[in-house]
mmCIF file of the N, C-alpha and C atoms, coordinates in Angstrom:
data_MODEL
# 
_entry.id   MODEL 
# 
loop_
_atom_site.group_PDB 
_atom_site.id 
_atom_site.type_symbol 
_atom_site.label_atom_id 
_atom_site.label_alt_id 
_atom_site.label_comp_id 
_atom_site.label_asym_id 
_atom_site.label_entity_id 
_atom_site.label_seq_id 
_atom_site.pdbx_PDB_ins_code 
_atom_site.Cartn_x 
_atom_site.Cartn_y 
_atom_site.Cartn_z 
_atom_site.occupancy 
_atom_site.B_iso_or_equiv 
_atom_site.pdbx_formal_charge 
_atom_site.auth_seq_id 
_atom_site.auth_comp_id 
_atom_site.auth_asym_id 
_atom_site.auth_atom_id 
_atom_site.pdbx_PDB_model_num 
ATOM 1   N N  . UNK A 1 1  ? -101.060 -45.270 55.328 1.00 0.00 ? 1  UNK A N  1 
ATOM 2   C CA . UNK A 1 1  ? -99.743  -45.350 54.741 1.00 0.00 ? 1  UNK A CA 1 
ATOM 3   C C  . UNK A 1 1  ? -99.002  -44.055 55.073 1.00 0.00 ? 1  UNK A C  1 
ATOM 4   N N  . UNK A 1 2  ? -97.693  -44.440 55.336 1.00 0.00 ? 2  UNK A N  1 
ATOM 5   C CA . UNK A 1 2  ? -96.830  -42.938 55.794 1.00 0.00 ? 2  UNK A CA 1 
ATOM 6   C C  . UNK A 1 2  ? -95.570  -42.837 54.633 1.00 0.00 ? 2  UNK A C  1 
ATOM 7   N N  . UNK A 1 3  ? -95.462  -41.673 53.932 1.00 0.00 ? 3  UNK A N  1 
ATOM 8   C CA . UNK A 1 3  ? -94.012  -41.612 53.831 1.00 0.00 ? 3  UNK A CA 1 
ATOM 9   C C  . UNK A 1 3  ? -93.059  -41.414 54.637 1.00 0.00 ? 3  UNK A C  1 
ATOM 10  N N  . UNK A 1 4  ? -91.774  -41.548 54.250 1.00 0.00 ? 4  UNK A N  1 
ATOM 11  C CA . UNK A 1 4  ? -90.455  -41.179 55.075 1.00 0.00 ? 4  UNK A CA 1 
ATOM 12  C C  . UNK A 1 4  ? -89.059  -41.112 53.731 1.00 0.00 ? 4  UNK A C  1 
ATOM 13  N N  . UNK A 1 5  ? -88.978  -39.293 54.326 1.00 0.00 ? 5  UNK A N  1 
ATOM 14  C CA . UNK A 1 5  ? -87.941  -39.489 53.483 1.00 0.00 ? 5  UNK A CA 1 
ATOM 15  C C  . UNK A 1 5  ? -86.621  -39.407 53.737 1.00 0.00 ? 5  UNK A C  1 
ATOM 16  N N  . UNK A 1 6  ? -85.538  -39.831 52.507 1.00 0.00 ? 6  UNK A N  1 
ATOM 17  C CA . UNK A 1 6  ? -84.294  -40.187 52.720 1.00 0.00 ? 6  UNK A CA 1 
ATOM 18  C C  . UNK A 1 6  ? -83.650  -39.247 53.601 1.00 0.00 ? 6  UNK A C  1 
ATOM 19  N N  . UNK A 1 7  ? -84.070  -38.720 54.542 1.00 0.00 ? 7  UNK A N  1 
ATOM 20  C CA . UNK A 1 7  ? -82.734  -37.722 55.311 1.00 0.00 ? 7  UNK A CA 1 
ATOM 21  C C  . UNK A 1 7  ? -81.931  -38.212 55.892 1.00 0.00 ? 7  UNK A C  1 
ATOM 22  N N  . UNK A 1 8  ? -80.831  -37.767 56.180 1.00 0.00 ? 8  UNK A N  1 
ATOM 23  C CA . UNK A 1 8  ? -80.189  -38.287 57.633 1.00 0.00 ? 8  UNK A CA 1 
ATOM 24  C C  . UNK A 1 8  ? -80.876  -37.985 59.097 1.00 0.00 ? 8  UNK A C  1 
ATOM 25  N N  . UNK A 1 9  ? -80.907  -39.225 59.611 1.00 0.00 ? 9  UNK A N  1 
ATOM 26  C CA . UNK A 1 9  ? -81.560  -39.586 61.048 1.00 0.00 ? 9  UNK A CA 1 
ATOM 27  C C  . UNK A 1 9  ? -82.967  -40.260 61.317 1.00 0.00 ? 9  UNK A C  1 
ATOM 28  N N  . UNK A 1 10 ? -83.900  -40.050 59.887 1.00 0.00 ? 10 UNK A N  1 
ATOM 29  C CA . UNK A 1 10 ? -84.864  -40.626 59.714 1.00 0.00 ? 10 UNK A CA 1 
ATOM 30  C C  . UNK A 1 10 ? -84.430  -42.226 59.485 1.00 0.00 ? 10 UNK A C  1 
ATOM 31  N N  . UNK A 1 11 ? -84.979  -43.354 60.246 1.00 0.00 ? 11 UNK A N  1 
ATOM 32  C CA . UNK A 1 11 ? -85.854  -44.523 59.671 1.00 0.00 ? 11 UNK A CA 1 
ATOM 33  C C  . UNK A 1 11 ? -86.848  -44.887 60.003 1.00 0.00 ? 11 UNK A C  1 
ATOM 34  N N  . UNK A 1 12 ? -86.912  -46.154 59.603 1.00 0.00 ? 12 UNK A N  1 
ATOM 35  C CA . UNK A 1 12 ? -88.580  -46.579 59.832 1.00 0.00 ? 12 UNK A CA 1 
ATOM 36  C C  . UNK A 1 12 ? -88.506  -48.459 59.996 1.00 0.00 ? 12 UNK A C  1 
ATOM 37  N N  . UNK A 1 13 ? -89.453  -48.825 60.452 1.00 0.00 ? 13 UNK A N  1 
ATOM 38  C CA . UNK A 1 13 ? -89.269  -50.222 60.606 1.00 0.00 ? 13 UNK A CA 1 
ATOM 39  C C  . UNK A 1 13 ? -91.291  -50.908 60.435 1.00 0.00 ? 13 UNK A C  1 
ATOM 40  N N  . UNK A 1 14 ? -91.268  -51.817 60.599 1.00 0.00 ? 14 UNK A N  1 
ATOM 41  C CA . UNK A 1 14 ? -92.293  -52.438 60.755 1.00 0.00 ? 14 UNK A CA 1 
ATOM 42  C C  . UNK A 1 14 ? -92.374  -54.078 60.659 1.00 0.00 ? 14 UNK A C  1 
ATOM 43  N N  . UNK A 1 15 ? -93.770  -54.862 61.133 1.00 0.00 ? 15 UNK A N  1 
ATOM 44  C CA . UNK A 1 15 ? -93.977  -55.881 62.066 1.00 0.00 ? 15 UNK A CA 1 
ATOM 45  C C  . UNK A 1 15 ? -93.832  -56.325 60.769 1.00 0.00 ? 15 UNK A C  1 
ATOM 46  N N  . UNK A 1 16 ? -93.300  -57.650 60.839 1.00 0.00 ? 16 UNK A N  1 
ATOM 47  C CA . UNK A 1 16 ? -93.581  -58.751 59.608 1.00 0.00 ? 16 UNK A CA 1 
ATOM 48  C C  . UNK A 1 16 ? -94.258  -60.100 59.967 1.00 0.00 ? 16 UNK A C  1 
ATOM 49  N N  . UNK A 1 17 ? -95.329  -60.451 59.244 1.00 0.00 ? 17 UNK A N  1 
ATOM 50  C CA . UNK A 1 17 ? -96.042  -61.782 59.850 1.00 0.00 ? 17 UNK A CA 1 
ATOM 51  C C  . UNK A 1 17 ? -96.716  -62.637 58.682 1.00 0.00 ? 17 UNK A C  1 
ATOM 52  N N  . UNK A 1 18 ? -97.241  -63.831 59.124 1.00 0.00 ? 18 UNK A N  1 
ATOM 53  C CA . UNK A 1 18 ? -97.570  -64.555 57.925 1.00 0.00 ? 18 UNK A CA 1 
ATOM 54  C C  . UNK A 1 18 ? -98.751  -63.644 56.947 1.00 0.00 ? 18 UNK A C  1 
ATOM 55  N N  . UNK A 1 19 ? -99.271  -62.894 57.814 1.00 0.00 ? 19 UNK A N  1 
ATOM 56  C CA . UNK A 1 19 ? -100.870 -61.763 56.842 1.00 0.00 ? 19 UNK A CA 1 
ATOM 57  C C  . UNK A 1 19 ? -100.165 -60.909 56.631 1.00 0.00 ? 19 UNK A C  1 
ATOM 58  N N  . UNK A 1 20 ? -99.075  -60.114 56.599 1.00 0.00 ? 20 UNK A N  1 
ATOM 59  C CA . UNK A 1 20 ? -98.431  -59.279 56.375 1.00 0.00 ? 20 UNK A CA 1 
ATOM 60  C C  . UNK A 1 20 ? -98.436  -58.699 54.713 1.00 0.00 ? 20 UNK A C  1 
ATOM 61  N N  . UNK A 1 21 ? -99.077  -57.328 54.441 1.00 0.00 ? 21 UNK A N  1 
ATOM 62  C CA . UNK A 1 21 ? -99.045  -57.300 52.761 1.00 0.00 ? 21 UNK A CA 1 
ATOM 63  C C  . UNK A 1 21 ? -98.678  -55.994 52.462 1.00 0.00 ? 21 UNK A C  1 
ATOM 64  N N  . UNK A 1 22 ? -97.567  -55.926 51.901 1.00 0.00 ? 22 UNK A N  1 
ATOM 65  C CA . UNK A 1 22 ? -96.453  -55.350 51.051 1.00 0.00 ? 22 UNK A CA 1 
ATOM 66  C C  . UNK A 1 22 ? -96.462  -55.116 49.856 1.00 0.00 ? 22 UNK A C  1 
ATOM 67  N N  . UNK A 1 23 ? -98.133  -54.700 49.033 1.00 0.00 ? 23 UNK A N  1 
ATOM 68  C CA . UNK A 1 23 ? -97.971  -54.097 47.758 1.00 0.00 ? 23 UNK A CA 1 
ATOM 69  C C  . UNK A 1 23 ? -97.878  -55.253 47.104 1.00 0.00 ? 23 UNK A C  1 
ATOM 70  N N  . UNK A 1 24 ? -97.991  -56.523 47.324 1.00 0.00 ? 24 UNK A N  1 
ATOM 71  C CA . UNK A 1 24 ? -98.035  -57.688 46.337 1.00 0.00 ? 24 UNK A CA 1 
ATOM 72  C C  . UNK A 1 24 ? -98.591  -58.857 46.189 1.00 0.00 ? 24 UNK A C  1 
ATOM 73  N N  . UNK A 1 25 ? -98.682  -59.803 45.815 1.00 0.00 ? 25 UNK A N  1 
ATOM 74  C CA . UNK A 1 25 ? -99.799  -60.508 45.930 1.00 0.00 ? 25 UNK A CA 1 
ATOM 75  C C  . UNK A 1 25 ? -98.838  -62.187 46.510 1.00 0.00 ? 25 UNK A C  1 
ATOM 76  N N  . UNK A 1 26 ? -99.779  -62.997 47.581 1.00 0.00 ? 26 UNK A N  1 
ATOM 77  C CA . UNK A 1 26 ? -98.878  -63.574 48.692 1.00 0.00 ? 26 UNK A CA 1 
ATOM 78  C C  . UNK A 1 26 ? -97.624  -64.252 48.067 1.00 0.00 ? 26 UNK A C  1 
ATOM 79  N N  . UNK A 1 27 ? -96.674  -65.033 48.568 1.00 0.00 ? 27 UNK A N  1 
ATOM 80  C CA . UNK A 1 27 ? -95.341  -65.131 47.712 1.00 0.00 ? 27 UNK A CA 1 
ATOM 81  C C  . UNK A 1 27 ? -95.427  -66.718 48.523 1.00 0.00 ? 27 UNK A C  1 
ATOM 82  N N  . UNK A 1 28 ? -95.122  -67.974 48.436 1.00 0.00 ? 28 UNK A N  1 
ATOM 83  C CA . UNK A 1 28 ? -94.406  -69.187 49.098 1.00 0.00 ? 28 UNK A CA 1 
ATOM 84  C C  . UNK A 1 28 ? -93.299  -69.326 48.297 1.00 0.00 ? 28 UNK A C  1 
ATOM 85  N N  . UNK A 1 29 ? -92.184  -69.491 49.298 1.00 0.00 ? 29 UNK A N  1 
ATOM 86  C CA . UNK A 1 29 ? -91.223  -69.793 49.005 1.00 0.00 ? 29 UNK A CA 1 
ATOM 87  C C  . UNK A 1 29 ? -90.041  -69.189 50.138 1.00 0.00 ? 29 UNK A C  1 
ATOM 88  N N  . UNK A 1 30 ? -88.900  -69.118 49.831 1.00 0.00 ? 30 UNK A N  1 
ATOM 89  C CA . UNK A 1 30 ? -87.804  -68.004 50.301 1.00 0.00 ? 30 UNK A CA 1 
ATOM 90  C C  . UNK A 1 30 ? -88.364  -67.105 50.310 1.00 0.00 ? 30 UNK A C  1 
ATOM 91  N N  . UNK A 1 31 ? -88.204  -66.087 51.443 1.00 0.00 ? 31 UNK A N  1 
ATOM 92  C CA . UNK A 1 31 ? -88.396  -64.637 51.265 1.00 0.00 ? 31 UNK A CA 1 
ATOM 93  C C  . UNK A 1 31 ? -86.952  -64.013 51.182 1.00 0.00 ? 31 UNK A C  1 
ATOM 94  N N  . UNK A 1 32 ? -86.772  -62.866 50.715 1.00 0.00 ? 32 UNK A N  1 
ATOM 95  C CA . UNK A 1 32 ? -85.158  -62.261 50.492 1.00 0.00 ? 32 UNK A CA 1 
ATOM 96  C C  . UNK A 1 32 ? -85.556  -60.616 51.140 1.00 0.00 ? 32 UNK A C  1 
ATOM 97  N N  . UNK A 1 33 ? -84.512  -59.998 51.731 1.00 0.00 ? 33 UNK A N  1 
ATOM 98  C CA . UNK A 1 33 ? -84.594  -58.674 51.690 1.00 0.00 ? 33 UNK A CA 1 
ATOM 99  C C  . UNK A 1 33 ? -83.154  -57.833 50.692 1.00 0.00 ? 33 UNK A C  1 
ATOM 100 N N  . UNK A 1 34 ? -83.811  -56.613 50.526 1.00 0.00 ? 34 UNK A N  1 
ATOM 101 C CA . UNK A 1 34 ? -82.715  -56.175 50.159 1.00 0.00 ? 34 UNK A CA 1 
ATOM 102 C C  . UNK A 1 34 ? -82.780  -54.689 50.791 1.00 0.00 ? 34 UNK A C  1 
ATOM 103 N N  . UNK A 1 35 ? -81.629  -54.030 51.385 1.00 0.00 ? 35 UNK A N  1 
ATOM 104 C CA . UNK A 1 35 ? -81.125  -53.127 52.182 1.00 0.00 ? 35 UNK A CA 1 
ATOM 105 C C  . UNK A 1 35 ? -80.128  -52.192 51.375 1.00 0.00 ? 35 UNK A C  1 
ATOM 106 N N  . UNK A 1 36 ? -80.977  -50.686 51.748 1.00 0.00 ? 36 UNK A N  1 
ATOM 107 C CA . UNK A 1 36 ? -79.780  -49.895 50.914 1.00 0.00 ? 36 UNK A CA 1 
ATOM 108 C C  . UNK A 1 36 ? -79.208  -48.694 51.758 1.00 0.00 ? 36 UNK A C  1 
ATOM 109 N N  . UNK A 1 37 ? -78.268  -48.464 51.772 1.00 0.00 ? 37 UNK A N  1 
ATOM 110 C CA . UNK A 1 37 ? -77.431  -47.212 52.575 1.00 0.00 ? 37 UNK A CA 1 
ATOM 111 C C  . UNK A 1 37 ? -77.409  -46.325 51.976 1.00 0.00 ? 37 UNK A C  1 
ATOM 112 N N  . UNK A 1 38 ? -77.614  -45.391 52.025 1.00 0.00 ? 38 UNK A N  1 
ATOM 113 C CA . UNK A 1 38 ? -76.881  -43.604 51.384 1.00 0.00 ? 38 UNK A CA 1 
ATOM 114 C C  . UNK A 1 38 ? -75.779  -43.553 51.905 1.00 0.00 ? 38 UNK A C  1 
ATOM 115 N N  . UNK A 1 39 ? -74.571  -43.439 51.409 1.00 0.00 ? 39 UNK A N  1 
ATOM 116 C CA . UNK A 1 39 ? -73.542  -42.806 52.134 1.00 0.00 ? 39 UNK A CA 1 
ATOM 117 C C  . UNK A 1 39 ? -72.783  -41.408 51.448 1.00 0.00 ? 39 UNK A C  1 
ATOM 118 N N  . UNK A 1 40 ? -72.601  -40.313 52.284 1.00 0.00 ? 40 UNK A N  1 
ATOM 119 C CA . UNK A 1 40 ? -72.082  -38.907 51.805 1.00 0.00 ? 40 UNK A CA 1 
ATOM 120 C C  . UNK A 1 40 ? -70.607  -38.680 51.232 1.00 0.00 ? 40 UNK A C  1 
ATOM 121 N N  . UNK A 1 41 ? -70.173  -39.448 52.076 1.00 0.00 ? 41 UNK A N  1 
ATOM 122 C CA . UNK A 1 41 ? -68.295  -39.249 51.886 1.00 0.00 ? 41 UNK A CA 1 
ATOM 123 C C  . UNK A 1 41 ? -67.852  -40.501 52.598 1.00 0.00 ? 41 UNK A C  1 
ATOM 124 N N  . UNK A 1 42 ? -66.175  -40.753 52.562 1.00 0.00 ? 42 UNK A N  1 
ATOM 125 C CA . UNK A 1 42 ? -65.585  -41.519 53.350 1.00 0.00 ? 42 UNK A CA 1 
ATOM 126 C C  . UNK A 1 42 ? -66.036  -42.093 54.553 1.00 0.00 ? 42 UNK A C  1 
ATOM 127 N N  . UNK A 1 43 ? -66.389  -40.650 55.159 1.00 0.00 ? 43 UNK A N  1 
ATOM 128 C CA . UNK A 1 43 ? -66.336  -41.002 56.783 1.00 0.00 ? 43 UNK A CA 1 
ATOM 129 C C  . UNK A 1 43 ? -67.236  -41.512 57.022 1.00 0.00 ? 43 UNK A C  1 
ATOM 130 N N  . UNK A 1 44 ? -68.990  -41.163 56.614 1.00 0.00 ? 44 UNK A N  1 
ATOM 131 C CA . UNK A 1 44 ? -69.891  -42.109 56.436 1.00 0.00 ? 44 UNK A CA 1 
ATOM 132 C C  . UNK A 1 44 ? -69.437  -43.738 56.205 1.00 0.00 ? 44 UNK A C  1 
ATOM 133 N N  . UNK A 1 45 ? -68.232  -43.605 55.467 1.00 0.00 ? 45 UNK A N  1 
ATOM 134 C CA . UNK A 1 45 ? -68.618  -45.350 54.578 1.00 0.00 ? 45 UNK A CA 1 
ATOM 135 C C  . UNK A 1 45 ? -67.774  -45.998 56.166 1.00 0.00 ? 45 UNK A C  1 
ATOM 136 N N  . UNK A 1 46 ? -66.578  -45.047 56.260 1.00 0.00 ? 46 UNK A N  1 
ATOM 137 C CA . UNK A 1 46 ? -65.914  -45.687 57.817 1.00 0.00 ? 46 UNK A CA 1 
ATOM 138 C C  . UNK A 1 46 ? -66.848  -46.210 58.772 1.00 0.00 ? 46 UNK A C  1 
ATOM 139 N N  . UNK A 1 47 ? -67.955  -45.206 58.930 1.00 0.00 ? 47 UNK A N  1 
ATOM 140 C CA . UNK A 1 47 ? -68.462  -45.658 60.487 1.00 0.00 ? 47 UNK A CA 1 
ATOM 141 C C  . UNK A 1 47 ? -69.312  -46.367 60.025 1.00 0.00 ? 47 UNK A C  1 
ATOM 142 N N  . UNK A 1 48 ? -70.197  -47.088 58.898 1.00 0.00 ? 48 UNK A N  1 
ATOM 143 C CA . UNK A 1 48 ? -70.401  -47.869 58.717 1.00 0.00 ? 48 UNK A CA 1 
ATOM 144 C C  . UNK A 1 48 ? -70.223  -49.483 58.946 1.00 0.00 ? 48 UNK A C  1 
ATOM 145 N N  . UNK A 1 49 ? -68.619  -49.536 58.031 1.00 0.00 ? 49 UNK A N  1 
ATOM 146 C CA . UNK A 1 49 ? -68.217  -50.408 58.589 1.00 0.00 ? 49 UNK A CA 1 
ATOM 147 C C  . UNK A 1 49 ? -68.261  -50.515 60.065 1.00 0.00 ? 49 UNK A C  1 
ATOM 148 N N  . UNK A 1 50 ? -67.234  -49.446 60.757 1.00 0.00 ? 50 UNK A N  1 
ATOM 149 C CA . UNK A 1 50 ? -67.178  -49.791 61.628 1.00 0.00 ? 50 UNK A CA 1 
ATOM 150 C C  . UNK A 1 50 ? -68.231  -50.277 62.878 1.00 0.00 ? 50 UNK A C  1 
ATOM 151 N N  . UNK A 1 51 ? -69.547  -49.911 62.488 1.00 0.00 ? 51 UNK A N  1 
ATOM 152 C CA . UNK A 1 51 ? -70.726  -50.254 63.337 1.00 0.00 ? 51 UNK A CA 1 
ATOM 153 C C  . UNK A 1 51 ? -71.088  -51.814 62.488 1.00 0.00 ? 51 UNK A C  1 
ATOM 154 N N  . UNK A 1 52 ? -70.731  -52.039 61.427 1.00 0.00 ? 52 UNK A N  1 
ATOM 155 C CA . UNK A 1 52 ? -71.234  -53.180 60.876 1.00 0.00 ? 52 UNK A CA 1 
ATOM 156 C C  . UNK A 1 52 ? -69.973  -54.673 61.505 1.00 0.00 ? 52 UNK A C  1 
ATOM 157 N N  . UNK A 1 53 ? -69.079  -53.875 61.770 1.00 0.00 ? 53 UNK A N  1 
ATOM 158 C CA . UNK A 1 53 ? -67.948  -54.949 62.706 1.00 0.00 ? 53 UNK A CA 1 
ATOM 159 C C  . UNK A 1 53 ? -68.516  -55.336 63.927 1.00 0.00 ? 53 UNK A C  1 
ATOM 160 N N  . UNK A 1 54 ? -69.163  -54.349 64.765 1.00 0.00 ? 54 UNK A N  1 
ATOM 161 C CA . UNK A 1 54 ? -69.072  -54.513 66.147 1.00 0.00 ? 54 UNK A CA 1 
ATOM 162 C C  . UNK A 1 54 ? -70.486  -55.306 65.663 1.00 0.00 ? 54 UNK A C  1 
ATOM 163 N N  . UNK A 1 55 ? -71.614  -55.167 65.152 1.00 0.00 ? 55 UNK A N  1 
ATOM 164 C CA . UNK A 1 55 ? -73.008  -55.988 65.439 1.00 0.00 ? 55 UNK A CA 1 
ATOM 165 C C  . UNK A 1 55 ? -72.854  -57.306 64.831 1.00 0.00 ? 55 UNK A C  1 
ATOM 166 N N  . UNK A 1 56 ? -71.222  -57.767 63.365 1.00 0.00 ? 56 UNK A N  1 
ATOM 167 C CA . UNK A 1 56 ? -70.889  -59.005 63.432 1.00 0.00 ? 56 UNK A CA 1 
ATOM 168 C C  . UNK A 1 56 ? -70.679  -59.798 64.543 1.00 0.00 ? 56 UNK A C  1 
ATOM 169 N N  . UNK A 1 57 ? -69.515  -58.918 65.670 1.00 0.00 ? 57 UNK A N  1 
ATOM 170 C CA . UNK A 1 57 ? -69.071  -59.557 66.559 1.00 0.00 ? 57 UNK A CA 1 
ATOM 171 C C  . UNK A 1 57 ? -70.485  -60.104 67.868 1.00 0.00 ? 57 UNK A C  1 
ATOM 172 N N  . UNK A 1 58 ? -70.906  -59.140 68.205 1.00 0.00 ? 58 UNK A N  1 
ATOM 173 C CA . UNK A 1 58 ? -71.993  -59.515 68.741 1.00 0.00 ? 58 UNK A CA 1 
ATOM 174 C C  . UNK A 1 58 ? -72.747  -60.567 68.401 1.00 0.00 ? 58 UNK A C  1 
ATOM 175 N N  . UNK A 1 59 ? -73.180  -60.553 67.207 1.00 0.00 ? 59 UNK A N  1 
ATOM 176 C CA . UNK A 1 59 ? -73.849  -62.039 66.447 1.00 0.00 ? 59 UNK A CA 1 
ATOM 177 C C  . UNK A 1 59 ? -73.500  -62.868 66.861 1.00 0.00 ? 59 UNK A C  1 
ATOM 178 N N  . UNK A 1 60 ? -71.945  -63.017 66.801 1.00 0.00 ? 60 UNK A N  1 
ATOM 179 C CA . UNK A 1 60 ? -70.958  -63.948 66.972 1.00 0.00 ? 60 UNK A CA 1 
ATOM 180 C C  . UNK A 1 60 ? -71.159  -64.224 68.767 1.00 0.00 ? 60 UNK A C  1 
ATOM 181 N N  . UNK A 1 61 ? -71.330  -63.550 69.645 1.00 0.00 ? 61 UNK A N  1 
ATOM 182 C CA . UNK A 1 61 ? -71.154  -63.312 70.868 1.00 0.00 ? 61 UNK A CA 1 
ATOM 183 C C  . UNK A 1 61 ? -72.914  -64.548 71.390 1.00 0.00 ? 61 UNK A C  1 
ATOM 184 N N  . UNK A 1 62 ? -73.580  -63.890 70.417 1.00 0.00 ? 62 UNK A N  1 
ATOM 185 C CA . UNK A 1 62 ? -75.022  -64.374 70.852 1.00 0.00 ? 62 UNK A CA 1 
ATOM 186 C C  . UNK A 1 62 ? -75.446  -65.679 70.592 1.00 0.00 ? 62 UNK A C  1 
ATOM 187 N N  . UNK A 1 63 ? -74.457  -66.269 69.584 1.00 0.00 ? 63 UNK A N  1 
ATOM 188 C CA . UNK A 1 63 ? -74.422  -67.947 69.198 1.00 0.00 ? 63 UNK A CA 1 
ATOM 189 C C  . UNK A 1 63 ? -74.232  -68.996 69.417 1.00 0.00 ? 63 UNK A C  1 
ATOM 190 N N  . UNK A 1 64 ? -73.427  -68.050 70.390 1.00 0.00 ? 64 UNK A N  1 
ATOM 191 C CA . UNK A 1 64 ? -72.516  -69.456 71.063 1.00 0.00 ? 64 UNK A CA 1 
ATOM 192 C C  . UNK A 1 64 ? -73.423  -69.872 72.526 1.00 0.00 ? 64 UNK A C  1 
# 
């Protein structure tokens, strides 16, 4: 097990699969995530959005 902490520039990711165990005991059903941001000031929350526009559009780009 690794920590990682909240700084700026640090993340972290990992594999998800049906054996996959996350501290809990197995779940059927929906799975849900939930995602959280730190943001410092304005300009943080700006480029946010603004990176969260362009990977909508892309979505959008990859669907069709």
């Amino acid at each position: 097990m690794a920590e990682v902490s909240p700084e700026e520039g640090n993340v972290f990711a990992f594999l998800r699969s049906e054996n996959s165990w996350h501290g809990h005991t197995p779940f059927v059903g929906e799975r849900r995530v939930v995602q959280v941001t730190w943001l410092r000031d304005a300009k943080d929350l700006e480029r946010k959005r603004q990176r969260g526009r362009l990977a909508w559009w892309l979505k959008g780009l990859l669907r069709r």
